[in-house]
C-alpha positions in Angstrom: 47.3 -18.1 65.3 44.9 -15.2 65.6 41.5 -15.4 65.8 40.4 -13.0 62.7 42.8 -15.9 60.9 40.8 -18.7 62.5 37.7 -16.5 61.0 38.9 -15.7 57.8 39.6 -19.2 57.0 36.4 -20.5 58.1 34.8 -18.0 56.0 36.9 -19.0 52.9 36.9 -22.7 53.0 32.9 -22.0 52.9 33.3 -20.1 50.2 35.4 -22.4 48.4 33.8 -25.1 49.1 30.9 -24.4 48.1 32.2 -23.8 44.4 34.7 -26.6 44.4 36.0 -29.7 46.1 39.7 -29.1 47.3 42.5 -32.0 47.2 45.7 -32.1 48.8 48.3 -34.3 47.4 51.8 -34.1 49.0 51.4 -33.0 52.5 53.9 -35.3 54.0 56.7 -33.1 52.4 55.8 -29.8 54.5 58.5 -29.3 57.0 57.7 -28.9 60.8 60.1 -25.3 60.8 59.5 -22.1 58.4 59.7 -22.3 55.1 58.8 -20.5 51.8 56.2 -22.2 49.6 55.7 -21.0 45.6 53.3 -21.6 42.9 51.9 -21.0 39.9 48.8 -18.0 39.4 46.4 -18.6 37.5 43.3 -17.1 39.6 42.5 -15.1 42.8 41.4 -18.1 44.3 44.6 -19.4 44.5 46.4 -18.0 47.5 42.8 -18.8 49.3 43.3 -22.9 48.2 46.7 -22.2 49.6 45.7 -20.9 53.0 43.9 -23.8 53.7 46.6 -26.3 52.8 47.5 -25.9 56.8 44.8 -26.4 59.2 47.1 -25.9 62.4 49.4 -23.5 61.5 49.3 -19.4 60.2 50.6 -19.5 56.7 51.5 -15.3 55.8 51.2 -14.6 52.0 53.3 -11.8 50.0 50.4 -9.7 48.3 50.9 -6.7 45.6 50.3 -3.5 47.6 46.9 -2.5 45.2 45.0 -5.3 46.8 45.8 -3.7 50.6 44.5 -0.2 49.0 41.0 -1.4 48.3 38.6 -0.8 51.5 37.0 -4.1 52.1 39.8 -6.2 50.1 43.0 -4.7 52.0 41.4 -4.9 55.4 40.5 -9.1 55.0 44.2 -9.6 53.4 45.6 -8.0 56.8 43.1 -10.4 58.9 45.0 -13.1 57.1 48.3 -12.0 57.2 48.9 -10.7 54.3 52.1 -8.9 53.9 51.9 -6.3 50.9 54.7 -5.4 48.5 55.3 -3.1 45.7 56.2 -4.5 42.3 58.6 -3.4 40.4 60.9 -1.8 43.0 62.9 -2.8 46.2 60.5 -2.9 48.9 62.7 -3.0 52.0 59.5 -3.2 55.0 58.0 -5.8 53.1 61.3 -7.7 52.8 61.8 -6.8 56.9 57.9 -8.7 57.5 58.5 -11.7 55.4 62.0 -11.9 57.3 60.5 -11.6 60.6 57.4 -13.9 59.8 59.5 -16.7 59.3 62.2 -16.2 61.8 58.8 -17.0 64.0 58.3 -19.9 63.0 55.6 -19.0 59.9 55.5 -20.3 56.6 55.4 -17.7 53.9 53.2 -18.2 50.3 55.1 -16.4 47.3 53.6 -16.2 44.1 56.7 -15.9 42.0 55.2 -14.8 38.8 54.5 -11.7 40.7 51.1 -11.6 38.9 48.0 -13.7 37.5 49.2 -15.8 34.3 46.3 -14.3 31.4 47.0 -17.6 29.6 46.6 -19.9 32.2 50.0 -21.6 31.6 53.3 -20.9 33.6 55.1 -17.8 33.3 58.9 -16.5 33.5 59.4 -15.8 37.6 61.3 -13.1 39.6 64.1 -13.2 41.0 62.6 -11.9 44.6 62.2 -15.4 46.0 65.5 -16.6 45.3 66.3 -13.0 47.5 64.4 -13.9 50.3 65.3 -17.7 50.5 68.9 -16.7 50.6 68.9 -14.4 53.1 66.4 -16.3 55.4 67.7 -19.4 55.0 65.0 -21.7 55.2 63.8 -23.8 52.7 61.5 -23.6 49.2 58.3 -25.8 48.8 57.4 -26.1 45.5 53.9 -26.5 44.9 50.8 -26.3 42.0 47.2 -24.8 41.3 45.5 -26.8 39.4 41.3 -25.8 38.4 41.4 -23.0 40.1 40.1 -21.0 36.9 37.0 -23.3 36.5 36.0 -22.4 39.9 32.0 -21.3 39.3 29.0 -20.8 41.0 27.6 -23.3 43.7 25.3 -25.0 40.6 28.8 -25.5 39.1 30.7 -27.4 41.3 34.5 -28.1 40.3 38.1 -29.7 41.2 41.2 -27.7 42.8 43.8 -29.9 43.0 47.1 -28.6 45.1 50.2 -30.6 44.4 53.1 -30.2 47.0 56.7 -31.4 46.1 59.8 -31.9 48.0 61.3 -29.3 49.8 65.2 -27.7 48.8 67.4 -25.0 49.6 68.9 -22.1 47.7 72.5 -22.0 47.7 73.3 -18.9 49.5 77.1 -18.7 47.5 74.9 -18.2 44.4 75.4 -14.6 44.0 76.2 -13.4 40.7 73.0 -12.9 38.7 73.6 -16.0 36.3 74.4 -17.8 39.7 70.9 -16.2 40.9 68.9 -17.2 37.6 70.1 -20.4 37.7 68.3 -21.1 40.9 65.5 -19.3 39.7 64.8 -21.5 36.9 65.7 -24.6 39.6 62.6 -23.0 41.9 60.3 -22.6 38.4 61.0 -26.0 37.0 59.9 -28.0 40.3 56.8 -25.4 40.2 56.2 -27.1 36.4 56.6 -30.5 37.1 53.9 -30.6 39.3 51.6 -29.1 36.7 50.3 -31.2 33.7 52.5 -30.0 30.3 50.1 -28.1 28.8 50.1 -25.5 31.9 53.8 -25.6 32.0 54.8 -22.4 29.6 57.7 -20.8 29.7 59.2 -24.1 31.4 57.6 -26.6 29.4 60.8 -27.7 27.4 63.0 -27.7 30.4 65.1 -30.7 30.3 66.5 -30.4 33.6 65.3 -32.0 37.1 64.9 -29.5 40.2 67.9 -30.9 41.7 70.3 -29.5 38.8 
């Protein structure tokens, strides 16, 4: 772990805590190896609630490649590992870092709505993940955000609650795209489950369990 990464989080669990208390419910079901956690967006405080899910460990985070453009912005999302990617088209050296990340052993955060939800509530993912899981290997966490949009001022203390559920894999025979969707929706439905209903979307209705 590097020591602008010891810094950085430092920094940001004082800045986090000042505006909220943070909960952790679910820890137990982190596995010891790599592995690819995803959640819901709802606010740019999420991925920062995420980084400090793991106190001894470096978790790397897949950011859009804007953020890493910005002076200040891009420079602190390097310190913490970030690993930036273009949207919207095949991004092979981003693809080649998240590889390599967890072949060493680090656990990678994936934001598999590929941007902030406007309404708050879960929407439809991409397929990216379900890329990466397959040819890595290693397995999906699924985990929630939850009051990370009330997050105020220091006057206006609030609750972020991060809810971690049980690890699976992706089947790696999966690859027609129905195949690829299917395990999609499997990864997006245990992301809703751990979210009250109201902040389920898209996935609200969704009759099936994320073992199906």
């Amino acid at each position: 772990m590097s020591l602008a990464y010891r810094i950085m989080r430092w920094v940001c669990r004082f800045l986090l805590g000042a505006r909220a208390r943070l909960v952790f419910e679910g820890r137990e079901h982190l596995p010891d190896g790599p592995f690819i956690i995803v959640s819901n967006h709802v606010s740019n405080w999420d991925p920062v609630a995420m980084g400090l899910l793991l106190w001894d460990r470096q978790m790397r985070a897949l950011g859009k490649q804007e953020l890493f453009e910005l002076p200040l912005l891009g420079r602190l999302a390097r310190w913490c590992g970030g690993i930036a990617i273009r949207r919207g088209e095949p991004d092979r050296e981003a693809l080649s870092q998240c590889k390599a990340a967890l072949q060493s052993g680090q656990p990678l955060l994936v934001l598999p709505e590929g941007t902030r939800s406007r309404s708050g509530t879960l929407s439809e993912g991409k397929l990216g993940v379900i890329f990466l899981a397959q040819l890595t290997n290693v397995p999906i966490v699924p985990a929630a955000v939850i009051g990370t949009r009330q997050v105020g001022w220091p006057w206006r203390r609030s609750l972020i609650r991060v809810r971690i559920g049980q690890p699976f894999t992706i089947e790696r025979s999966a690859r027609r795209p129905e195949q690829r969707q299917a395990q999609l929706n499997r990864t997006m439905r245990a992301i809703a489950e751990l979210l009250p209903y109201e902040l389920r979307g898209v996935y609200a209705d969704s009759q099936l369990s994320a073992g199906t």
